[in-house]
N, C-alpha and C positions, 0 to 999 in steps of 0.2 A: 602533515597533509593526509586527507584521508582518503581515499582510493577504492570506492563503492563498487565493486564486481557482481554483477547479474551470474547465476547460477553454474549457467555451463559456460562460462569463460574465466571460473577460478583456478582449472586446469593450467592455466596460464600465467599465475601468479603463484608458485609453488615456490620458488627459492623467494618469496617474501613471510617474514612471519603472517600467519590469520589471524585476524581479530575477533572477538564475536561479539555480538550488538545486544549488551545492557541498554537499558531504560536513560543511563544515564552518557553513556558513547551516544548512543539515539538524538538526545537532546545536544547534545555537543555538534553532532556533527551539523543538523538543521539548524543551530543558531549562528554556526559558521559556513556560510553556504561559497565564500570568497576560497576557502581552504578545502573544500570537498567538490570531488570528482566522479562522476560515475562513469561505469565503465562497461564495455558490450566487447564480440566481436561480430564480423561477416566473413560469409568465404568466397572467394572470387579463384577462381580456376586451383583450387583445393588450395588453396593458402590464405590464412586466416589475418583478417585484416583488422585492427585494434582500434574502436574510437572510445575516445576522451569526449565529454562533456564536462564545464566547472557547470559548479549548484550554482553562480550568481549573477556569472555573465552568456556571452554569449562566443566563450575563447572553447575552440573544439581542436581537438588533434586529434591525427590518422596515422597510426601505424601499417604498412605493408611488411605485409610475409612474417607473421612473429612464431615459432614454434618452438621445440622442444631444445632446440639447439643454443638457440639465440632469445630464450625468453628472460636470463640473466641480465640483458642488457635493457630492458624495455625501460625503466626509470632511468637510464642514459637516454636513448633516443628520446623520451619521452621530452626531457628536458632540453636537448637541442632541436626539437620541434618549439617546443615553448619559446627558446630563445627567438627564434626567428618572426612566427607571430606576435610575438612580444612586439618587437619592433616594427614589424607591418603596422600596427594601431598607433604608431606615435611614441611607443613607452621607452626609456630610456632602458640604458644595462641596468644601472645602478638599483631603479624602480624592482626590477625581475628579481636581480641578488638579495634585495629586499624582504620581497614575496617570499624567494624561496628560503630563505634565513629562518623568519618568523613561522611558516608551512610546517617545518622540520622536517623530518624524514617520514616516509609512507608508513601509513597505518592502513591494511589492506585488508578490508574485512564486506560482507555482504550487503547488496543494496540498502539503503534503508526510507528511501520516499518512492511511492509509486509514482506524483508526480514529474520528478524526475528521470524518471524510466522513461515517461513518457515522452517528454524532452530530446533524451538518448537516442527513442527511438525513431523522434523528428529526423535527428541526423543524420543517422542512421539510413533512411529513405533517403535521402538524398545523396548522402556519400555510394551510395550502393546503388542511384542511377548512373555518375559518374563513371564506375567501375564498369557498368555494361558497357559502358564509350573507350573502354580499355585505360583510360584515364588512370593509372597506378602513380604517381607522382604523389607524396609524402608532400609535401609541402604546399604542391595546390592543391591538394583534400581538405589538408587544413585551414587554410583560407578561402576557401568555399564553404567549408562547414561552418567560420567561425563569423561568417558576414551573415548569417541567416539568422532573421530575429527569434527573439522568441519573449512569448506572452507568457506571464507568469499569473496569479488567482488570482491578485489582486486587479485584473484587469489591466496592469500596468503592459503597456510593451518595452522590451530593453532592443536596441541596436547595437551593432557593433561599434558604433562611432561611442557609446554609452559605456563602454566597457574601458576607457582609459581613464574615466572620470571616478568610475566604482573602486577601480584598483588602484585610486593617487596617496600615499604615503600615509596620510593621516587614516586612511581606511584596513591599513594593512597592522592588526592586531586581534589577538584572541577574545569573543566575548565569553563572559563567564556566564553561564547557562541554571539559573534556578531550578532543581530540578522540583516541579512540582506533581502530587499524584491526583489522578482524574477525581471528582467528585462521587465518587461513591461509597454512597452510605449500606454497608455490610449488614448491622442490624436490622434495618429497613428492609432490606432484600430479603432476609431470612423472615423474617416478619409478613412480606407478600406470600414468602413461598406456603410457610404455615395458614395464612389465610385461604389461599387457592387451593390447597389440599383438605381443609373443612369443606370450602362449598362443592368437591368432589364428589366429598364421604354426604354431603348433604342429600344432594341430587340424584344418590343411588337409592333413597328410600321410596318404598312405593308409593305414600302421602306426597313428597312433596311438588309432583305437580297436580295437586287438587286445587292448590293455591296459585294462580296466573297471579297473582301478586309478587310473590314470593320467588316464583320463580325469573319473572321480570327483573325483580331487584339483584336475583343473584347472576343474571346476565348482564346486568349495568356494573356490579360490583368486580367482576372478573375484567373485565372490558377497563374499568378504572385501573385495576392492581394491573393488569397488564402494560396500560400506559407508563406506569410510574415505573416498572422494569424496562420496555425501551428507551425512556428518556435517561433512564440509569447508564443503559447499552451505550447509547449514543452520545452520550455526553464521554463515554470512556474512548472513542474513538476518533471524535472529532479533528484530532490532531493524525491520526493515521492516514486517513484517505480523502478525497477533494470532494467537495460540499454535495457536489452530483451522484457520487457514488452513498455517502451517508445519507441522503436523502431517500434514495433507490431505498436501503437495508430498513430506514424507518416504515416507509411505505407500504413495501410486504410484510414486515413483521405486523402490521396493524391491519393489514387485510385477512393477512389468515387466522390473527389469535383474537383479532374482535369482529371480524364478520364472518369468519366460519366456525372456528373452534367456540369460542365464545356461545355461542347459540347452539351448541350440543353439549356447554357443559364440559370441555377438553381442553384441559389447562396446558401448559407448558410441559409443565412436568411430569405428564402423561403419556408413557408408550403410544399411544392412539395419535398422538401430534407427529409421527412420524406419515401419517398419509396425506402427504404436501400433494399427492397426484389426483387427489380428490379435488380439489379445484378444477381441473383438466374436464372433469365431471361434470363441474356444475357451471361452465360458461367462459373460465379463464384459458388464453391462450399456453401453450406450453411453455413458450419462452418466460412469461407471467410466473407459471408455475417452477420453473426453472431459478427464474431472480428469487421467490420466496424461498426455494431451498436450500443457496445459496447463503441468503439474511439470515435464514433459521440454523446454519451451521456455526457463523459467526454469533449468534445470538447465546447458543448452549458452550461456544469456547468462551464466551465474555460466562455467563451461570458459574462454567467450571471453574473459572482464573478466580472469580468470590468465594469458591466453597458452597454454595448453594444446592449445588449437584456434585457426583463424582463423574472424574475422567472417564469414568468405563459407561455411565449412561451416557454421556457427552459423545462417545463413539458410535455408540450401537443405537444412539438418533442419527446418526450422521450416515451410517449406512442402510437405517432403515429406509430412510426417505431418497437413498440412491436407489434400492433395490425396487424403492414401490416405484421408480420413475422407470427404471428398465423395463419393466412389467410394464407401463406404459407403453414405450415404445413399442414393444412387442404385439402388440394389438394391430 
């Protein structure tokens, strides 16, 4: 079973081995969403309350008071809160012994879908209105939490009534997981970069803007090889983050690299591409200017993971376009 802990609540999972999140644990665990669980906590009068989310239904569990003393026993309690929800929905022992047979023992290792997160932190809001009502009861957090539907991308909504049907026998087994890698073509990439660094070296000569032809074409040409790098970017992350946020990153990446930079001749791969606060300048609002810094950080980590660039430009864009927005600010 895999056991998805958000950052500052791994403190609380120390007598369990850590796992860390290969490409291919990654795809395991999103292909088995019935077997993985993600995990948070809250604090409610300084003691740290533990929610369970699963990836497939809508079965939540609430730990009260877990700390340094009593953090050995959480995969017990955990498990005798299961038991009991279990049975609230209809499911038999046998069904659970089942579940838990096939699960095997935790694999406890760091989030891995932000959808999910976002799920957790549904319940999350809600178990932690409960709590301001003093409401500490372990058993009715859990069946408050685990009645609360939740809509998943596909549009679909799951209910709690939905959740004995997803878990019935035939459903309880491991999918084997292909691991496939994102489409991208490495020569091609290198091939743009070499391109966008000629019409650089072009554009610095004093001739070539005699020719509005010439230089036309070579703001069409950038504008193209640019495309063909986001669509590279975006096609590699597709599976990481929800359609709305890969949209956002497509967006400013094509605002700034084909409607500003683009038209000065400032390719990617130019120091000069760290003044994301030039927008700010010319009419976009900050937050605007904020989303592109953001896409353009993710943009140069996707560059560096191909070899296109090195890790140390990858950086020193990454803090230049922090420092130009602080200098922002500062105005």
């Amino acid at each position: 079973m895999f056991i998805n802990v958000v950052q500052k609540a791994q403190s609380l999972f120390k007598d369990y081995q850590f796992r860390q999140n290969s490409d291919q644990i990654k795809n395991l665990v999103l292909g088995n969403p019935i077997f993985s669980w993600h995990v948070k906590y809250l604090n409610h009068k300084r003691k740290k309350v533990v929610v369970f989310t699963n990836d497939a239904t809508t079965l939540s569990i609430v730990l009260y008071d877990v700390n340094a003393k009593n953090r050995s026993q959480i995969q017990k309690r955990f498990q005798e809160k299961l038991n009991k929800v279990w049975q609230s929905l209809g499911l038999s022992q046998s069904n659970l012994e089942q579940y838990l047979k096939i699960a095997k023992d935790w694999e406890v290792g760091p989030t891995v879908s932000r959808s999910q997160r976002g799920r957790l932190n549904e319940v999350s809001l809600v178990v932690e209105t409960y709590l301001e009502d003093n409401e500490i009861d372990e058993d009715f957090l859990s069946s408050k939490a685990t009645g609360l539907i939740r809509n998943v991308m596909s549009g679909k909504t799951i209910f709690s009534e939905n959740t004995a049907d997803i878990l019935r026998a035939e459903n309880l087994k491991w999918k084997k997981i292909a691991i496939t890698e994102p489409d991208v073509n490495l020569s091609e990439i290198n091939q743009i970069h070499d391109e966008l660094i000629q019409i650089e070296h072009l554009a610095e000569s004093d001739s070539f803007f005699d020719d509005l032809d010439q230089s036309d074409n070579a703001v069409e040409k950038i504008r193209r090889l640019n495309n063909q790098l986001i669509d590279s970017f975006i096609q590699s992350v597709k599976g990481d983050y929800a359609e709305k946020t890969v949209k956002s990153y497509e967006n400013s990446l094509k605002l700034y690299l084909n409607e500003y930079l683009a038209f000065r001749f400032i390719t990617v791969f130019n120091y000069e591409s760290d003044n994301v606060s030039d927008l700010y300048l010319h009419g976009s609002s900050m937050q605007e200017v904020k989303r592109v810094q953001k896409s353009m950080v993710k943009f140069y980590q996707f560059l560096a993971n191909t070899g296109v660039i090195d890790l140390k430009f990858a950086k020193t864009m990454k803090q230049g376009m922090k420092d130009n927005i602080e200098l922002l600010n500062l105005w």
